[in-house]
PDB file of N, CA, C and O in Angstrom:
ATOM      1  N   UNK A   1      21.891  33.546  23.444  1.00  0.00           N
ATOM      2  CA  UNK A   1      22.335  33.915  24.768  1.00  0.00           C
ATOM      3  C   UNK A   1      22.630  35.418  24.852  1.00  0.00           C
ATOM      4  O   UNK A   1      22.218  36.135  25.764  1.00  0.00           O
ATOM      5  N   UNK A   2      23.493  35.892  23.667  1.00  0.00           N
ATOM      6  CA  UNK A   2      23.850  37.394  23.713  1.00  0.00           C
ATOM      7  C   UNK A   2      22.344  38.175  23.916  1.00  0.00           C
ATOM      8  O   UNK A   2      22.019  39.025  24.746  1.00  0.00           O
ATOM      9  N   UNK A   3      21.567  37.544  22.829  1.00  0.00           N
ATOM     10  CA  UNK A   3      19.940  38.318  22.458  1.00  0.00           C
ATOM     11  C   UNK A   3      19.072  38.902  24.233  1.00  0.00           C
ATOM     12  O   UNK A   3      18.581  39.895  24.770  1.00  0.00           O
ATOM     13  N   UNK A   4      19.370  37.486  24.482  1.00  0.00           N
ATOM     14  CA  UNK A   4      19.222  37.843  26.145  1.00  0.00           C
ATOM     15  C   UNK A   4      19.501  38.687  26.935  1.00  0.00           C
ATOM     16  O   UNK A   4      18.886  39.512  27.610  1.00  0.00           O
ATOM     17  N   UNK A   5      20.580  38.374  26.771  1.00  0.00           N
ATOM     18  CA  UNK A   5      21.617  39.625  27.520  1.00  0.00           C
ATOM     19  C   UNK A   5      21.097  41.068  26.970  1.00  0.00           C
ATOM     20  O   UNK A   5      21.062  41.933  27.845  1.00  0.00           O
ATOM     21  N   UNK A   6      20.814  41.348  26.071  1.00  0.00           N
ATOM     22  CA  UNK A   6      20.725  42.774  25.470  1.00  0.00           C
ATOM     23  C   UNK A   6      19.320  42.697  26.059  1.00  0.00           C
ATOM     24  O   UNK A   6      19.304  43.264  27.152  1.00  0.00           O
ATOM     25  N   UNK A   7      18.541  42.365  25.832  1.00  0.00           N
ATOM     26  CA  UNK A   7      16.886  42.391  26.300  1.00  0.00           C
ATOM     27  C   UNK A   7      16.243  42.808  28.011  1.00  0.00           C
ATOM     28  O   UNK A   7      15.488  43.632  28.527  1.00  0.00           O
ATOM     29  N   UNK A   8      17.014  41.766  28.376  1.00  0.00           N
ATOM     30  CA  UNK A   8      17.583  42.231  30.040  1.00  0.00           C
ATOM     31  C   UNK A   8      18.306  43.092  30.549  1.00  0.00           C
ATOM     32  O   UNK A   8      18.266  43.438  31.730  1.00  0.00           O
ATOM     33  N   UNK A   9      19.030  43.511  29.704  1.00  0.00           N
ATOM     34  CA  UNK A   9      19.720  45.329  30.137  1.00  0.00           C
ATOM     35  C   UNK A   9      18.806  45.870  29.804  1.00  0.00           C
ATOM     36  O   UNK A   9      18.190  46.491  30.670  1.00  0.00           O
ATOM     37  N   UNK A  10      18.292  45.883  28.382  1.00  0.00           N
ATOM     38  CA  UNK A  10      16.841  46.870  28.165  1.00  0.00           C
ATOM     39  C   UNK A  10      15.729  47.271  28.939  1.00  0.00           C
ATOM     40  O   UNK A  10      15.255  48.406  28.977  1.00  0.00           O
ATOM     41  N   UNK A  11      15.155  45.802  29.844  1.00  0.00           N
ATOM     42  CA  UNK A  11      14.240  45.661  30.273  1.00  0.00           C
ATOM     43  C   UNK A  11      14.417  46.633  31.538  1.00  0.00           C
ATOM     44  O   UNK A  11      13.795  47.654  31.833  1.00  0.00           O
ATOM     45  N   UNK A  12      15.246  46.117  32.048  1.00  0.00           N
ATOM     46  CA  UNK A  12      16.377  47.136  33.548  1.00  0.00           C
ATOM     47  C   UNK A  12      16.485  48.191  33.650  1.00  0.00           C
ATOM     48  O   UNK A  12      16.170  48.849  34.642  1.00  0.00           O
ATOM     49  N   UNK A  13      17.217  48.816  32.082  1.00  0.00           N
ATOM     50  CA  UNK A  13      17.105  50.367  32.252  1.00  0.00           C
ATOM     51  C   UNK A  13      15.548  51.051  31.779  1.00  0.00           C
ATOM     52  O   UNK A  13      15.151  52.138  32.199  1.00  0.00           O
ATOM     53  N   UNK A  14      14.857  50.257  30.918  1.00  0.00           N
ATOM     54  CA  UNK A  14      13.959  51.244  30.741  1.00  0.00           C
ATOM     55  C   UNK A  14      13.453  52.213  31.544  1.00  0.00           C
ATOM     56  O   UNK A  14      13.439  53.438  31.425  1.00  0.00           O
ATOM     57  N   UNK A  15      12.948  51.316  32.569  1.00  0.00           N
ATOM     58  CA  UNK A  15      11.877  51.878  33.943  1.00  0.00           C
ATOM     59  C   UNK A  15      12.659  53.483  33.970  1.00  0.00           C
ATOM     60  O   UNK A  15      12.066  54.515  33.656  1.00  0.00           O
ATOM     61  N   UNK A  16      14.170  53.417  34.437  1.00  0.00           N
ATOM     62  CA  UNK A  16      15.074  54.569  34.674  1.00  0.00           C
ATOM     63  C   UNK A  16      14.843  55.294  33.749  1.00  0.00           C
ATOM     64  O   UNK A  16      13.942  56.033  34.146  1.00  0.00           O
ATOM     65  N   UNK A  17      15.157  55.608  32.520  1.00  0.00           N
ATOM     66  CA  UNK A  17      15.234  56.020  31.274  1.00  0.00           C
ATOM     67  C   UNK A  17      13.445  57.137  31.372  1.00  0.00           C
ATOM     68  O   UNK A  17      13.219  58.343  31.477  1.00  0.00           O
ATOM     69  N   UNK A  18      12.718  56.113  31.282  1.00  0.00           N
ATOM     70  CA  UNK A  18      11.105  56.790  31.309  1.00  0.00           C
ATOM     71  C   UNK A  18      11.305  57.622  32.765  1.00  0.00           C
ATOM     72  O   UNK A  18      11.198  58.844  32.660  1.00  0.00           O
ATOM     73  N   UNK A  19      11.542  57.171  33.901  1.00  0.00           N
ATOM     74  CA  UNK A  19      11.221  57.822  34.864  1.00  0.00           C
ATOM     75  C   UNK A  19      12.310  59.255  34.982  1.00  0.00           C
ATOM     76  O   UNK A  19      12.440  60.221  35.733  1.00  0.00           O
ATOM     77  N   UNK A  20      12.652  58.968  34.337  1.00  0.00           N
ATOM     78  CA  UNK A  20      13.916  60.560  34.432  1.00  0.00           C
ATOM     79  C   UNK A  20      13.574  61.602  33.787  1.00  0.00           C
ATOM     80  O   UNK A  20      13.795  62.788  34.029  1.00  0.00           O
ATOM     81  N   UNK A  21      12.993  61.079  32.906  1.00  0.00           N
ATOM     82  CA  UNK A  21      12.449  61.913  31.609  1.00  0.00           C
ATOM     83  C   UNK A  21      11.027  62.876  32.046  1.00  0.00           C
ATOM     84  O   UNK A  21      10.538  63.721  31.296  1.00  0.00           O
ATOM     85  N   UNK A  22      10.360  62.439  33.812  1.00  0.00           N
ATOM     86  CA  UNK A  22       9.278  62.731  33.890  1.00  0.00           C
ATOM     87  C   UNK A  22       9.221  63.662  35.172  1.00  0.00           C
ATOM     88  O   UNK A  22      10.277  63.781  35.794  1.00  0.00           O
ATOM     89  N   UNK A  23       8.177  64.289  35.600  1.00  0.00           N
ATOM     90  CA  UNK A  23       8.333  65.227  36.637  1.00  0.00           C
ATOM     91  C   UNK A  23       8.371  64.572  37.978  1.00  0.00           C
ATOM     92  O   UNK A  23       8.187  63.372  38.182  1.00  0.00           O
ATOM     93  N   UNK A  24       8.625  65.477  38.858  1.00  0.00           N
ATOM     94  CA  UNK A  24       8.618  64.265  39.894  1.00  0.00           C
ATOM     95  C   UNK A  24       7.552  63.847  40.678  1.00  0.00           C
ATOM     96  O   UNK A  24       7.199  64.793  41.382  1.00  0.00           O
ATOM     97  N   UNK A  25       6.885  62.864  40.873  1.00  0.00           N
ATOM     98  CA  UNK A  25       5.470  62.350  42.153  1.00  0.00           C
ATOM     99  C   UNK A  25       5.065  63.422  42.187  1.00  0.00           C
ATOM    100  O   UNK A  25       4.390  63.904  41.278  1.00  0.00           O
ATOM    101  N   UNK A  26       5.528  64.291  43.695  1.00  0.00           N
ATOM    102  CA  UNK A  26       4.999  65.087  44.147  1.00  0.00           C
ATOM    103  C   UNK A  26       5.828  66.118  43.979  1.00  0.00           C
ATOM    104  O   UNK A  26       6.918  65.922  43.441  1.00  0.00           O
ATOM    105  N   UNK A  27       5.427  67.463  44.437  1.00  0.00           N
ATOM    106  CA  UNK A  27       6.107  68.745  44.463  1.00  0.00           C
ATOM    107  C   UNK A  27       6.450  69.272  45.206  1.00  0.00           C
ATOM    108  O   UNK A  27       6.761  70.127  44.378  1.00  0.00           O
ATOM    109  N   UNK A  28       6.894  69.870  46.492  1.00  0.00           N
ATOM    110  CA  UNK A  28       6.698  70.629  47.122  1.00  0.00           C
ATOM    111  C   UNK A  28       7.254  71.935  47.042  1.00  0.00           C
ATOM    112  O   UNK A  28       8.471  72.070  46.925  1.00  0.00           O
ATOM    113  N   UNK A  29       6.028  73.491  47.126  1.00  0.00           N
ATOM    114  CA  UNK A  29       6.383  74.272  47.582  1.00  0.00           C
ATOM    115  C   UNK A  29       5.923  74.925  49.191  1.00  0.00           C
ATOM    116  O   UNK A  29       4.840  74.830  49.769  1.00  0.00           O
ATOM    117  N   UNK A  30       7.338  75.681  49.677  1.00  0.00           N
ATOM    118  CA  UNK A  30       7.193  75.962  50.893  1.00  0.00           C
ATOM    119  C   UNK A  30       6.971  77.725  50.774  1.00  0.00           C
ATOM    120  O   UNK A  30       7.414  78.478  49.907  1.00  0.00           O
ATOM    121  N   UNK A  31       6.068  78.073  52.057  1.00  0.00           N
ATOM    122  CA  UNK A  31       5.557  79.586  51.947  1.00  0.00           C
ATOM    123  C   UNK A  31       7.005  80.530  51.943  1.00  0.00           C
ATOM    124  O   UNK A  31       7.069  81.550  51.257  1.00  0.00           O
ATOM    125  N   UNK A  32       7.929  80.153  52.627  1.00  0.00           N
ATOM    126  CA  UNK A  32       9.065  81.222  52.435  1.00  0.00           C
ATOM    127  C   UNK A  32       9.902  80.943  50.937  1.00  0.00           C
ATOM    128  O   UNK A  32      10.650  81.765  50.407  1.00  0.00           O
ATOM    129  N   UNK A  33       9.623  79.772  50.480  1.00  0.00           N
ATOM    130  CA  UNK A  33      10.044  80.081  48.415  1.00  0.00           C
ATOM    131  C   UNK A  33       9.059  81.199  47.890  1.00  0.00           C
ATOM    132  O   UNK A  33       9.707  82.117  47.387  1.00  0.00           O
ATOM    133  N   UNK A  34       8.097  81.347  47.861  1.00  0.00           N
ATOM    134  CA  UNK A  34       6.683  81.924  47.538  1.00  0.00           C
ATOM    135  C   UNK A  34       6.991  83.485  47.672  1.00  0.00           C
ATOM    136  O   UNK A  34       6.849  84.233  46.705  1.00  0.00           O
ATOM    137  N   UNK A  35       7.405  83.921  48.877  1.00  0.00           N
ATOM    138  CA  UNK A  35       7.166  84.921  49.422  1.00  0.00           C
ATOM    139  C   UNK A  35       8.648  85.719  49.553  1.00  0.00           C
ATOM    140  O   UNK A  35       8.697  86.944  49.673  1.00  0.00           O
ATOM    141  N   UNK A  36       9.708  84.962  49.518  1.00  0.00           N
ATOM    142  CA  UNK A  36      11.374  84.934  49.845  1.00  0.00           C
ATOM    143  C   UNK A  36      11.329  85.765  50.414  1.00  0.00           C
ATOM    144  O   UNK A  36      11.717  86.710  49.728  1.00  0.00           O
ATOM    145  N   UNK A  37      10.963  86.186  51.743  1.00  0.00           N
ATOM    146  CA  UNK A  37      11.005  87.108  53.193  1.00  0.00           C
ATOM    147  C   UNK A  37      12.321  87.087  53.922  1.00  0.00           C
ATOM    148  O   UNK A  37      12.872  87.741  54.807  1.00  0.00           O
ATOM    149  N   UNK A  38      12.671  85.703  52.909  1.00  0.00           N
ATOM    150  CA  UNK A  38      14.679  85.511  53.679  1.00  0.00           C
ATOM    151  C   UNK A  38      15.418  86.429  52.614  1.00  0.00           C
ATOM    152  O   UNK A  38      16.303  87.201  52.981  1.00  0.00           O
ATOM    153  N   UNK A  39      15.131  86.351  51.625  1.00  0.00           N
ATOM    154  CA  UNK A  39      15.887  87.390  50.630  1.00  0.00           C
ATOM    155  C   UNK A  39      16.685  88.551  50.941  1.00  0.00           C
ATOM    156  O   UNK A  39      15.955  89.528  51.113  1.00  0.00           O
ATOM    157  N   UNK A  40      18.039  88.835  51.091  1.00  0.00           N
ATOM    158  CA  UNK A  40      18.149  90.458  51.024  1.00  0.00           C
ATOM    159  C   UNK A  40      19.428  90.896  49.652  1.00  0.00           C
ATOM    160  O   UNK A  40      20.573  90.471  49.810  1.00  0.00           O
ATOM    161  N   UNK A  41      19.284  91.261  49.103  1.00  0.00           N
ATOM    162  CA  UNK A  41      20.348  92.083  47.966  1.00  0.00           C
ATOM    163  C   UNK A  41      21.099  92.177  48.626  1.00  0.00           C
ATOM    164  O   UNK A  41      22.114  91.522  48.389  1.00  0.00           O
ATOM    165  N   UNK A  42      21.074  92.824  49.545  1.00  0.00           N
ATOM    166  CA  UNK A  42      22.420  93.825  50.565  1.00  0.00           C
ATOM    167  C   UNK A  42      23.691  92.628  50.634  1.00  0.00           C
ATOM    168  O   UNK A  42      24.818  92.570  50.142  1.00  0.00           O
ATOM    169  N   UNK A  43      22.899  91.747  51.486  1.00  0.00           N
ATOM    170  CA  UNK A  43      23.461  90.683  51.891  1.00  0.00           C
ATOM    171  C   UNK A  43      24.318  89.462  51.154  1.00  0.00           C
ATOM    172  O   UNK A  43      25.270  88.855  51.644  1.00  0.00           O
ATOM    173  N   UNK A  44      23.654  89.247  49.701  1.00  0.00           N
ATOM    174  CA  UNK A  44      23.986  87.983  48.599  1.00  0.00           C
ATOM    175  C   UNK A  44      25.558  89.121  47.531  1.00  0.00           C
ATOM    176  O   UNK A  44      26.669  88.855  47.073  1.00  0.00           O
ATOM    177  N   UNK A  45      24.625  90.401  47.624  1.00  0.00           N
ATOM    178  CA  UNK A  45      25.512  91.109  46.748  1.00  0.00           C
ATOM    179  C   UNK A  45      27.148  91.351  47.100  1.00  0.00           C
ATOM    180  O   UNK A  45      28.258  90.861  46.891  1.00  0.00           O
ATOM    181  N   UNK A  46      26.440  92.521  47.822  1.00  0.00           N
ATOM    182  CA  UNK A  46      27.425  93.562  48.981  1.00  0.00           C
ATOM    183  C   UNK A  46      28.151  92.800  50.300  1.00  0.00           C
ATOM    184  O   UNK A  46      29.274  93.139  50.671  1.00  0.00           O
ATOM    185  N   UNK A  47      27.438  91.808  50.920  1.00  0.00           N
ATOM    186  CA  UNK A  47      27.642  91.247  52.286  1.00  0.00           C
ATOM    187  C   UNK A  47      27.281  92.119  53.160  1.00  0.00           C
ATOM    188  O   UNK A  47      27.680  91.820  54.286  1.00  0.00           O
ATOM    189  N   UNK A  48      26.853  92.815  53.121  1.00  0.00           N
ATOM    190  CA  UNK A  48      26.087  93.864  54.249  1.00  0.00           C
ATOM    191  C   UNK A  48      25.548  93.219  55.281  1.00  0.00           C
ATOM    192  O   UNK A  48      25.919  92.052  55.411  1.00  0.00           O
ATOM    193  N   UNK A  49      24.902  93.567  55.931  1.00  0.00           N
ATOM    194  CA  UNK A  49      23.993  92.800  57.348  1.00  0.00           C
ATOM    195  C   UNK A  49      23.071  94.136  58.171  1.00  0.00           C
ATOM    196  O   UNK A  49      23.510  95.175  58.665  1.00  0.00           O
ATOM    197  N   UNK A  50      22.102  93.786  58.107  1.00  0.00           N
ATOM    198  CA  UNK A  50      21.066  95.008  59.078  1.00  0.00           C
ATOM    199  C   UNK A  50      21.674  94.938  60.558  1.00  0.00           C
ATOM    200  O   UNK A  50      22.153  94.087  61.307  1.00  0.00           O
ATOM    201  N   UNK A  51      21.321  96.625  60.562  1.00  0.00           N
ATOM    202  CA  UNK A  51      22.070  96.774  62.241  1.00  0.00           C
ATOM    203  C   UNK A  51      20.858  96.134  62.735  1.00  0.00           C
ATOM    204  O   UNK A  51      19.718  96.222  62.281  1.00  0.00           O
ATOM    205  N   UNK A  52      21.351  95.375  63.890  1.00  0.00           N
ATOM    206  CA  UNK A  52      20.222  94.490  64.931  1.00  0.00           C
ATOM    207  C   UNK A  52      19.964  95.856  65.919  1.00  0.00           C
ATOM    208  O   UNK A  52      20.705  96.728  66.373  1.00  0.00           O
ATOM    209  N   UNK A  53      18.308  95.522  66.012  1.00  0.00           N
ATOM    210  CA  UNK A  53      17.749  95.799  67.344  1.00  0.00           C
ATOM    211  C   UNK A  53      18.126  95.753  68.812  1.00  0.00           C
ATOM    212  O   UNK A  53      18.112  94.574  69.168  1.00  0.00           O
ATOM    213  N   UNK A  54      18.365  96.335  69.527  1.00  0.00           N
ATOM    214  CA  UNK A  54      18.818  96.549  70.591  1.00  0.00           C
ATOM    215  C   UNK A  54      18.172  96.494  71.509  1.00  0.00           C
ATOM    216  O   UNK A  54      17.219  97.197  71.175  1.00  0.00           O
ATOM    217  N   UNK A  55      17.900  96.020  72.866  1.00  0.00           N
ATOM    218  CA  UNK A  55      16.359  96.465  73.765  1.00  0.00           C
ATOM    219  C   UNK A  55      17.296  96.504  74.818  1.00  0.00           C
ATOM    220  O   UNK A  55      18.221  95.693  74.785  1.00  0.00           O
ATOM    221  N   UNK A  56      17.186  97.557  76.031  1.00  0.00           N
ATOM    222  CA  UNK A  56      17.508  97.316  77.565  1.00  0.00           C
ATOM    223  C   UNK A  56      17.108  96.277  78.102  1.00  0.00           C
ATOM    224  O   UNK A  56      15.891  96.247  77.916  1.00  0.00           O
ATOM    225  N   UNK A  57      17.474  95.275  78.745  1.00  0.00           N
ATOM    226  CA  UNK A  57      16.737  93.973  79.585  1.00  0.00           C
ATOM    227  C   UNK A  57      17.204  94.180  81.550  1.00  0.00           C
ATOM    228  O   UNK A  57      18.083  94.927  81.978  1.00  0.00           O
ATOM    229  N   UNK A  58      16.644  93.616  82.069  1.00  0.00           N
ATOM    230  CA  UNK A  58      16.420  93.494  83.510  1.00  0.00           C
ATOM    231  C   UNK A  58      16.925  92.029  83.438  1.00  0.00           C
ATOM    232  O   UNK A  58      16.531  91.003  82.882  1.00  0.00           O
ATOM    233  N   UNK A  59      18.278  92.470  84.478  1.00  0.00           N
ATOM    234  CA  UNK A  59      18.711  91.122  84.908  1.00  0.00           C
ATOM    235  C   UNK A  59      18.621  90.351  86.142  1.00  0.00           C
ATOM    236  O   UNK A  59      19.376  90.734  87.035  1.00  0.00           O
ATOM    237  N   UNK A  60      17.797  89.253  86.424  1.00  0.00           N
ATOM    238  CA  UNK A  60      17.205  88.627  87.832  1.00  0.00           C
ATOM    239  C   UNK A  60      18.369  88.081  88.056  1.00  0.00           C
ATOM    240  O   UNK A  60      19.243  88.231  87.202  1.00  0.00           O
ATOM    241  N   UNK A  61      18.624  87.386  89.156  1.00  0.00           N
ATOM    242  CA  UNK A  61      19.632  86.241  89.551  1.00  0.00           C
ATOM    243  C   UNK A  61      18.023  85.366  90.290  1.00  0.00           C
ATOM    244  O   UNK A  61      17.093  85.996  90.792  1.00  0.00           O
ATOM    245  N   UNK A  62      18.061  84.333  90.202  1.00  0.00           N
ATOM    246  CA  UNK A  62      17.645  83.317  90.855  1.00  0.00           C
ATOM    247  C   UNK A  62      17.950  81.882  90.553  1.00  0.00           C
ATOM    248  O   UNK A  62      18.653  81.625  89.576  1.00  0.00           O
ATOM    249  N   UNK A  63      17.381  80.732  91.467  1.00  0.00           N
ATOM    250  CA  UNK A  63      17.784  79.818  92.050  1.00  0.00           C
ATOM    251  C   UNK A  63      16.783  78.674  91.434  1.00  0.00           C
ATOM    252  O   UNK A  63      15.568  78.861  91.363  1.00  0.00           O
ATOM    253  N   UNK A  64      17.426  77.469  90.997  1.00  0.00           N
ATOM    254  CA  UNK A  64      15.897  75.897  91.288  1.00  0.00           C
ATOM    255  C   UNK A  64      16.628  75.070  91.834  1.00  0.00           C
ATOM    256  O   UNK A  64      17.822  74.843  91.641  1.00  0.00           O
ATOM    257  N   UNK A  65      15.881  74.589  92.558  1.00  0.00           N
ATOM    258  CA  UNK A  65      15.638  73.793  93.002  1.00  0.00           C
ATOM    259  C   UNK A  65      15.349  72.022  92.904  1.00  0.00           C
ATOM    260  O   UNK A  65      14.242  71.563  93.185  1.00  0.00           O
ATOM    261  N   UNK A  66      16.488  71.158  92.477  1.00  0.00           N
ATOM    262  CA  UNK A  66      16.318  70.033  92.292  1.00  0.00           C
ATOM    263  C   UNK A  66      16.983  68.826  92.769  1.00  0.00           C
ATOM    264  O   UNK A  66      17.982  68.232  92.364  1.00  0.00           O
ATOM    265  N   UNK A  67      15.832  68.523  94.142  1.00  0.00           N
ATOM    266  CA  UNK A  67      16.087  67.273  95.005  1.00  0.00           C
ATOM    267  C   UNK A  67      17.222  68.163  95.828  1.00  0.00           C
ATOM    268  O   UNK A  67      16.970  69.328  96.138  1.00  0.00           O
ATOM    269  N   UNK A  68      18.441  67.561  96.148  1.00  0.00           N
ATOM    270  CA  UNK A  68      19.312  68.481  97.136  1.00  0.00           C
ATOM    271  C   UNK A  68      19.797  69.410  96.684  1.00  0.00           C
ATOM    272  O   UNK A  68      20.479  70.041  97.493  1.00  0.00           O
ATOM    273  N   UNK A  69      19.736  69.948  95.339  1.00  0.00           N
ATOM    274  CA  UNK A  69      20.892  70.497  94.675  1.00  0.00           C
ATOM    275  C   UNK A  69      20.220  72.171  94.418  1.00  0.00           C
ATOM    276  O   UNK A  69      19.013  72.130  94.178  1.00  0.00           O
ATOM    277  N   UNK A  70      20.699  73.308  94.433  1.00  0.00           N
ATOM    278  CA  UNK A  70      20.105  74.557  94.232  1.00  0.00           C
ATOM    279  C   UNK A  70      20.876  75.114  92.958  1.00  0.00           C
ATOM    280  O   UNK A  70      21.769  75.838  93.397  1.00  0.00           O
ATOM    281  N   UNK A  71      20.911  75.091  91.728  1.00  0.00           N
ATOM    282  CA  UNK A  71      20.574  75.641  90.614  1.00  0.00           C
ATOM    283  C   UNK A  71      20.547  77.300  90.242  1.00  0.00           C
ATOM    284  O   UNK A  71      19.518  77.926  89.986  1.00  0.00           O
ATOM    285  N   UNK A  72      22.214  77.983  90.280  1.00  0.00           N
ATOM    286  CA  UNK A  72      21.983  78.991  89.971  1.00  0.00           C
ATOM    287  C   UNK A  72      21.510  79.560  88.492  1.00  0.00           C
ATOM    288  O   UNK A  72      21.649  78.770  87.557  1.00  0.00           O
ATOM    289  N   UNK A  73      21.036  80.687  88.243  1.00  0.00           N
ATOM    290  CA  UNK A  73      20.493  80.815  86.839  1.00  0.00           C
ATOM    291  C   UNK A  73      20.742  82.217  86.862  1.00  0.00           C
ATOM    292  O   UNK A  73      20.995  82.464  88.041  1.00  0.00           O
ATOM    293  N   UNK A  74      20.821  83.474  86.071  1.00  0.00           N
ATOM    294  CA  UNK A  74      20.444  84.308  85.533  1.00  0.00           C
ATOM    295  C   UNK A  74      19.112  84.360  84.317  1.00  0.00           C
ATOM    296  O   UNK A  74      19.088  83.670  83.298  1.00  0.00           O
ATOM    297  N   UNK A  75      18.021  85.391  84.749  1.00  0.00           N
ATOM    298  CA  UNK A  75      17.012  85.417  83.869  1.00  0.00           C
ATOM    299  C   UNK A  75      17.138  86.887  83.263  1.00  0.00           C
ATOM    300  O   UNK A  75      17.388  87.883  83.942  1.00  0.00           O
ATOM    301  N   UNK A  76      16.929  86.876  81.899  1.00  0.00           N
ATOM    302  CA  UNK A  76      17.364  88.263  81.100  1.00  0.00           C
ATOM    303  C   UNK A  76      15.777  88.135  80.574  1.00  0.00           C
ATOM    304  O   UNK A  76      15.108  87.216  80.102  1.00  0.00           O
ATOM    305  N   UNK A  77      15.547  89.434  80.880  1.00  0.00           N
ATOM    306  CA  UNK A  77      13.800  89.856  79.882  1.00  0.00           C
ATOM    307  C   UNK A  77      14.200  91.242  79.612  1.00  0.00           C
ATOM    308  O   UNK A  77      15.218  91.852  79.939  1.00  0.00           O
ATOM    309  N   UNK A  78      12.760  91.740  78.674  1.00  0.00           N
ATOM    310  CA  UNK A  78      13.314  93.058  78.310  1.00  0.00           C
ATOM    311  C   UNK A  78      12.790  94.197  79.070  1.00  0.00           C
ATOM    312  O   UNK A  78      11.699  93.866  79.536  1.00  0.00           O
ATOM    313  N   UNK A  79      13.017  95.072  79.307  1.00  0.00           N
ATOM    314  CA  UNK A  79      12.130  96.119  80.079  1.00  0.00           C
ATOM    315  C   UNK A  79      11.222  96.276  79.619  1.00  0.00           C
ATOM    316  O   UNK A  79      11.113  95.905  78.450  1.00  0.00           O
ATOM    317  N   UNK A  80       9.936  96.993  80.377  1.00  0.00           N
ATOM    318  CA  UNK A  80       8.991  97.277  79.459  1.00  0.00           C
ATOM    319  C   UNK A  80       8.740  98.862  79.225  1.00  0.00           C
ATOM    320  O   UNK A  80       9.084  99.851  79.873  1.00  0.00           O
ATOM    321  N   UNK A  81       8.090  98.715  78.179  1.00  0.00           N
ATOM    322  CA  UNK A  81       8.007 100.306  77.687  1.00  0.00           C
ATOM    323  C   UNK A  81       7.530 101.293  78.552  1.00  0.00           C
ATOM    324  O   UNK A  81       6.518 101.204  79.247  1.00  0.00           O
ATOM    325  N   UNK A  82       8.495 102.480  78.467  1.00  0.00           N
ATOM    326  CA  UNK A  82       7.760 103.295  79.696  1.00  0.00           C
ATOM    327  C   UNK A  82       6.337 104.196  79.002  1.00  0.00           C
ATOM    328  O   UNK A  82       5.625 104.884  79.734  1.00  0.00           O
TER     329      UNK A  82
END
């Protein structure tokens, strides 16, 4: 009965045991691991941060329209280059 018992835990863990030991199915790599375009020193090291870009934008006011109801909005775009 014990013999059993030991044989049947064996049998159970093997599968685990082999499969751990092995690489996995599949792999995946993604183009920004490859390329790390997210990367910055400044940032992981120092905590730094790049000054952001700035653009002038043109601010609309307008309106939609849905069933009785009129829908105010502001629309922000950027100017365009003179």
């Amino acid at each position: 009965m014990l013999m059993r018992k030991v044989i049947l835990v064996l049998v159970l863990l093997l599968p685990a045991t082999l499969l751990a030991s092995h690489e996995p199915w599949t792999t995946t790599v993604y183009p920004q691991d490859v390329d790390k375009l997210w990367w910055d020193d400044n940032w992981w090291e120092e905590g730094q941060l790049d000054r952001p870009q700035n653009y002038r934008v043109n601010m609309e006011e307008i309106s939609y329209s849905n069933g009785d109801a009129d829908i105010p909005a502001y629309l922000f775009r950027p100017r365009r280059p003179c």
